[in-house]
C-alpha positions in Angstrom: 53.2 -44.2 -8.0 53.9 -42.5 -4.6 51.9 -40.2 -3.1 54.2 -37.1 -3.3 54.8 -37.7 -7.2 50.7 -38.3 -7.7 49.7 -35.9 -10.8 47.1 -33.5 -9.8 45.1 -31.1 -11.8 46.5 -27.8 -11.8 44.0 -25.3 -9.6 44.6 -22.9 -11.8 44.0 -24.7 -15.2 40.3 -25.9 -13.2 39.3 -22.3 -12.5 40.2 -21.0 -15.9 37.5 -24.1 -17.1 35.2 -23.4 -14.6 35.1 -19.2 -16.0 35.3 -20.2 -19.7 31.6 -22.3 -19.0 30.2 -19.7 -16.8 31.0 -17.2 -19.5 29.5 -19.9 -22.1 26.4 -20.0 -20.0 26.3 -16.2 -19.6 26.1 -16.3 -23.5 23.8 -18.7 -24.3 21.3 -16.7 -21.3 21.9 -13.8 -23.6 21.0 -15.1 -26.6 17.9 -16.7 -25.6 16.9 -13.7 -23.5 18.5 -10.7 -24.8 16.1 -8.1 -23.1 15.5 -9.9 -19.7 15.1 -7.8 -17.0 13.5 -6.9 -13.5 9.5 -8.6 -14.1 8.7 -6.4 -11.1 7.1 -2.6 -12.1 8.9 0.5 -10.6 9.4 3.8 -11.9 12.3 5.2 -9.4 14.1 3.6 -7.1 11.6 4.1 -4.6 9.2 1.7 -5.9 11.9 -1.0 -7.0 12.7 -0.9 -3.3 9.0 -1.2 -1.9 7.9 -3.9 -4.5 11.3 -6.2 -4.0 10.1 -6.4 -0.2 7.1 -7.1 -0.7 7.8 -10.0 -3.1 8.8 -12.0 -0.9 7.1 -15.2 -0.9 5.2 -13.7 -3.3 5.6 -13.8 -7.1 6.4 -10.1 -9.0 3.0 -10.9 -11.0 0.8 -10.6 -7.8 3.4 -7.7 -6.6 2.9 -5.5 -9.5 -1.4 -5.8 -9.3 -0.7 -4.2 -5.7 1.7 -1.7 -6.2 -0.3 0.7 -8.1 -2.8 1.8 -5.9 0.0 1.7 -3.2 1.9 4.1 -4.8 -0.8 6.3 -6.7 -1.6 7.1 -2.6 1.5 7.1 -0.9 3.7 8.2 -3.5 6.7 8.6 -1.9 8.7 7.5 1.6 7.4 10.9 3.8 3.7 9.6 2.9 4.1 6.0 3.3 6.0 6.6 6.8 2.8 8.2 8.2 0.5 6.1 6.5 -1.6 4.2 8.8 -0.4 0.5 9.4 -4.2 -1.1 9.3 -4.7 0.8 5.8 -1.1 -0.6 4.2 -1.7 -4.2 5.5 -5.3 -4.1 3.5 -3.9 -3.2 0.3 -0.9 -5.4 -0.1 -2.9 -8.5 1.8 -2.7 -9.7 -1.6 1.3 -10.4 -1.0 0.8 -12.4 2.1 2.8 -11.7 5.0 0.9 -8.6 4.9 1.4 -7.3 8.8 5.5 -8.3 8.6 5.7 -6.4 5.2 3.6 -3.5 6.1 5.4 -2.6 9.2 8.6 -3.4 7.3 8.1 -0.8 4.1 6.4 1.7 6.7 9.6 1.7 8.9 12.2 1.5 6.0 9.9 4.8 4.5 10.8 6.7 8.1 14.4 5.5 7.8 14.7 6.8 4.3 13.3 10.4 5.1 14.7 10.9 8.0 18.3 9.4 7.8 18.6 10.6 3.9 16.1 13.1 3.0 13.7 10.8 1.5 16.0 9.7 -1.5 16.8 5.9 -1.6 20.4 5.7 -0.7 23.4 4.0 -3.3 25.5 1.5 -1.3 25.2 -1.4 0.1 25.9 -0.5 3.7 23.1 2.0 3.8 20.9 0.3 1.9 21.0 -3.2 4.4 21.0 -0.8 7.5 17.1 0.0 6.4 14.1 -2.0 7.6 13.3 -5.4 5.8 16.2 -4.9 3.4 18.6 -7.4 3.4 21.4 -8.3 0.8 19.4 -9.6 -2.1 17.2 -6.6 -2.1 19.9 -4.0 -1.8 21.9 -5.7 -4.4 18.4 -6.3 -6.6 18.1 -1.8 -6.1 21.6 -1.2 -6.8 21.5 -3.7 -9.9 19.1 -2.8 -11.3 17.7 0.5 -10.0 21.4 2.6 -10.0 23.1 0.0 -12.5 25.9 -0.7 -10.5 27.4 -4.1 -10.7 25.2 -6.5 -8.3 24.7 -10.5 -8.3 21.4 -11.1 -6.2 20.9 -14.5 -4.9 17.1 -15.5 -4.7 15.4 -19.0 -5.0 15.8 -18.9 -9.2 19.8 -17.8 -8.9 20.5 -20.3 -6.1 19.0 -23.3 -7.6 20.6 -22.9 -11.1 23.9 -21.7 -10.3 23.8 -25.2 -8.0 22.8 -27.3 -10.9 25.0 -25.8 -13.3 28.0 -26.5 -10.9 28.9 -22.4 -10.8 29.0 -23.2 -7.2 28.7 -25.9 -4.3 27.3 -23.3 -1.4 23.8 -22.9 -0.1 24.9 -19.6 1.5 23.4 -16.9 -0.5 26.5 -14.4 0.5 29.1 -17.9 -0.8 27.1 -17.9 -3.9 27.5 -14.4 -4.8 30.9 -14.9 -4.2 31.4 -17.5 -6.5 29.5 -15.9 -9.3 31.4 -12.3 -8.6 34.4 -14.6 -9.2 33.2 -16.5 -12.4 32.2 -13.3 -14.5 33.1 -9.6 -15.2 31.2 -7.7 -13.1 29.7 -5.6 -15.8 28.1 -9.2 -16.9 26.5 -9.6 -13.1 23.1 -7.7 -13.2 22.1 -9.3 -16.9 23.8 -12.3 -15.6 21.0 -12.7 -12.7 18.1 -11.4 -14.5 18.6 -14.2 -17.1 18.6 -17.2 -14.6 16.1 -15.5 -13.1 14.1 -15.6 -16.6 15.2 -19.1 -17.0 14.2 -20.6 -14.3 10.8 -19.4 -14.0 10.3 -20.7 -17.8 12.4 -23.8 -18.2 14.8 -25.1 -15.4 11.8 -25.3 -12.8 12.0 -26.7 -9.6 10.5 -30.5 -9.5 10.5 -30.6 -13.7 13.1 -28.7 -15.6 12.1 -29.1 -19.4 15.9 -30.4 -20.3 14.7 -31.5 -23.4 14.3 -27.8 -24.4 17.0 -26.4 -22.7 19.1 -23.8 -24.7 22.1 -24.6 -21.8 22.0 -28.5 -22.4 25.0 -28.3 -23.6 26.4 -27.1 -20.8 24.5 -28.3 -18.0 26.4 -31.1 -16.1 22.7 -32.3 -14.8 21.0 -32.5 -17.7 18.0 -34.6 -17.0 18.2 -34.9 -13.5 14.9 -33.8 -12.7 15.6 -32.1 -9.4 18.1 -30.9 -7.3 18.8 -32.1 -3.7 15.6 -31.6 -1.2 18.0 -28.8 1.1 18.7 -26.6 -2.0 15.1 -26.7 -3.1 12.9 -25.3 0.0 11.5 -22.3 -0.3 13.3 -19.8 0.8 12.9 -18.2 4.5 11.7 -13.9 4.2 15.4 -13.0 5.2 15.1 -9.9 3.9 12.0 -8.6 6.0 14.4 -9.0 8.8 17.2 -7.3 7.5 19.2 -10.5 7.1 18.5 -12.2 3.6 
């Protein structure tokens, strides 16, 4: 057979398959984690905002033993903004990067009172044009905090959406795309939380527990017990430079 009369696979028939298994996945995520949802403790918006900076690098368990004190005495941006940077760097040391963070939730709290009376603002340009917040975070706040339709892109999200071929990128901006594409974007939020859930529980890193995998099914990689050494680095603290 020639070249020019060579069948090919329709594009269109492919990406129709490609969003009937992400939508499979997305329901198979639900029904093995129905209520997941942000592990990190907030009460506003505020303290969603603080605590996703500060877990960077840092897991939301060792986050959230920090985070009360922090916020029972600097309860809100005004405070923090004039809290002394010696003091904040001692009581989230815990998180590591403890100087980068402290300046960065200390300058983001000055931003926030000055350039919208002290109220966490609800896109994503103003959001990313604050200190230390980058994409992932404002898209975590938005998500989760104002529950408009975000995908947020950390380690967890980029690792399984890789091995469960929703996307070939290591961009964390490509990713999002590809997900945004794959799913209604009322699914997106739950849709990240669960990965999120499954991956610290079952598709880990270096040894994914296949065996007990409630996405077998539909997991091309089943048993492949890790990904490629790029997509499995830990991931740079993009966000603390306004970047991630």
């Amino acid at each position: 057979m020639s070249r020019a009369t060579k069948p090919t696979v329709p594009r269109r028939k492919s990406a129709l398959a490609r969003r009937s298994r992400a939508e499979r996945i997305a329901t198979l995520l639900e029904e093995t984690y129905p209520d997941a949802t942000c592990e990190l403790n907030f009460a506003n918006p505020w303290q969603l905002l603080v605590a996703t900076i500060l877990s960077a690098q840092c897991t939301d368990k060792m986050v959230n033993q920090v985070t009360p004190a922090l916020f029972e005495q600097f309860p809100d941006p005004p405070s923090l903004a004039r809290a002394p940077q010696a003091r904040i760097e001692h009581m989230i040391r815990k998180t590591g990067f403890y100087s980068q963070k402290a300046k960065a939730i200390r300058a983001c709290a000055k931003h926030v009172s000055e350039q919208f009376g002290g109220r966490v603002p609800q896109t994503m340009e103003e959001l990313t044009s604050l200190q230390g917040v980058g994409r992932k975070t404002a898209s975590v706040v938005l998500g989760t905090a104002f529950r408009q339709p975000a995908v947020f892109v950390d380690t967890h999200v980029k690792r399984l959406t890789y091995r469960l071929a929703l996307t070939r990128a290591e961009d964390p901006n490509e990713i999002e795309e590809d997900v945004k594409r794959l799913l209604p974007a009322s699914e997106w939020t739950a849709f990240c939380h669960r990965l999120i859930h499954h991956g610290r529980r079952v598709c880990f890193a270096r040894n994914p527990e296949c065996e007990s995998c409630p996405l077998a099914s539909v997991c091309p990689r089943i048993g492949v017990r890790r990904s490629p050494r790029s997509r499995e680095k830990s991931p740079k603290i993009r966000d603390l430079t306004g970047v991630g």
